[in-house]
C-alpha positions as CSV (number, residue, x, y, z in Angstrom):
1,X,-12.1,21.1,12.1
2,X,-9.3,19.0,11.6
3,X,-5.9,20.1,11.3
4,X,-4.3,20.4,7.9
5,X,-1.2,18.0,8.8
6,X,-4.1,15.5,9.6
7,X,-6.1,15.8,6.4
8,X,-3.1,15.4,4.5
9,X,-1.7,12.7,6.4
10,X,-5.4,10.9,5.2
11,X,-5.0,11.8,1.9
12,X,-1.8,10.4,1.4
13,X,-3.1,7.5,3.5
14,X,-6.0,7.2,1.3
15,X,-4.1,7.5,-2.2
16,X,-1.4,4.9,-1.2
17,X,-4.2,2.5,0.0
18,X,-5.7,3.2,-3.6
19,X,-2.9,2.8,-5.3
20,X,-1.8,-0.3,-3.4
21,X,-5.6,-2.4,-3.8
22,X,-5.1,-1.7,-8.0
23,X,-1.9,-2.7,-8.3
24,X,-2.9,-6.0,-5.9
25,X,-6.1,-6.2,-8.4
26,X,-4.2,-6.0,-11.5
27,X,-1.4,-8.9,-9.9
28,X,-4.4,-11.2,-9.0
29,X,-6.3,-10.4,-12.2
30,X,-9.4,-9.2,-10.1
31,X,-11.9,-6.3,-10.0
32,X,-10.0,-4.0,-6.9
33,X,-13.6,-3.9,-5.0
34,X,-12.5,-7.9,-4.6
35,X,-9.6,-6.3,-2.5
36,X,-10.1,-6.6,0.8
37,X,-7.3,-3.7,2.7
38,X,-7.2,-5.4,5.7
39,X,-6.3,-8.6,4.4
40,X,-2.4,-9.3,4.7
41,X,-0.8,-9.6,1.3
42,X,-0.4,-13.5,1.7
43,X,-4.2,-14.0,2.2
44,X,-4.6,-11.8,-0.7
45,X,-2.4,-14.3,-2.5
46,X,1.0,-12.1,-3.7
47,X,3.9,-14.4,-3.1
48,X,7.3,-12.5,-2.0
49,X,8.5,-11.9,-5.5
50,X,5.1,-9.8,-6.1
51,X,5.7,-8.5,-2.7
52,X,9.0,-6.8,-3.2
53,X,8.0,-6.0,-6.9
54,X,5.2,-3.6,-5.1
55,X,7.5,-2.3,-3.0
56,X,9.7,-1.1,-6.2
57,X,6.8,0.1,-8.2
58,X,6.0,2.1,-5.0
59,X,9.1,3.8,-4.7
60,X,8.8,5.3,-8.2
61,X,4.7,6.5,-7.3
62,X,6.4,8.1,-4.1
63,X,9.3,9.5,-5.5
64,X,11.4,7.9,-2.5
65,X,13.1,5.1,-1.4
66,X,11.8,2.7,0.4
67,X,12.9,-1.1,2.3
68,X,11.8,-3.9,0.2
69,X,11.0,-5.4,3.8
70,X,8.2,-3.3,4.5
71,X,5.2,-5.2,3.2
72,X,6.6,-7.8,5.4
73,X,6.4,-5.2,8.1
74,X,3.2,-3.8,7.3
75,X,1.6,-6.6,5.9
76,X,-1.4,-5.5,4.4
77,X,-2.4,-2.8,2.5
78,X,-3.9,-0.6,5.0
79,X,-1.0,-0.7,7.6
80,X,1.6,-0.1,4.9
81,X,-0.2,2.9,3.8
82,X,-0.7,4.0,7.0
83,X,2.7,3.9,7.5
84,X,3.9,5.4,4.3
85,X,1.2,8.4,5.6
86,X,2.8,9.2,8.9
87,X,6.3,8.6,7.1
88,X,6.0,11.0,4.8
């Protein structure tokens, strides 16, 4: 059985991640299933205006402040919501 800090450390992970490959799909005008997570946000096509605009709309989801250099950080979706996860 997994422990509970674990479980929600994937949760958050999973909802971020979620959150992050709609918000990409609604940029990019594309069904999210066309969202690949792994992809960095370059190869999914955001330039760095739509890149730091995430990061803005993130901090109001999260309820938090966060650097507008982390998608540059984390470059896709998955390690940025990884990260957010373990941040929390």
């Amino acid at each position: 059985m997994k422990d509970e800090t674990v479980l929600d450390q994937e949760s958050i992970q999973q909802g971020v991640q979620d959150w992050l490959i709609n918000y990409v799909a609604n940029e990019l005008k594309v069904d999210p299933p066309l969202i690949n997570p792994t992809h960095t946000f370059d190869q999914l096509g955001l330039d760095s205006v739509t890149t730091v605009a995430l990061t803005g709309e993130l901090e109001g989801v999260l309820g938090r402040s966060l650097s507008p250099s982390l998608p540059y950080e984390y470059p896709s979706i998955e390690a940025l919501a990884n990260f957010l996860a373990l941040s929390d």
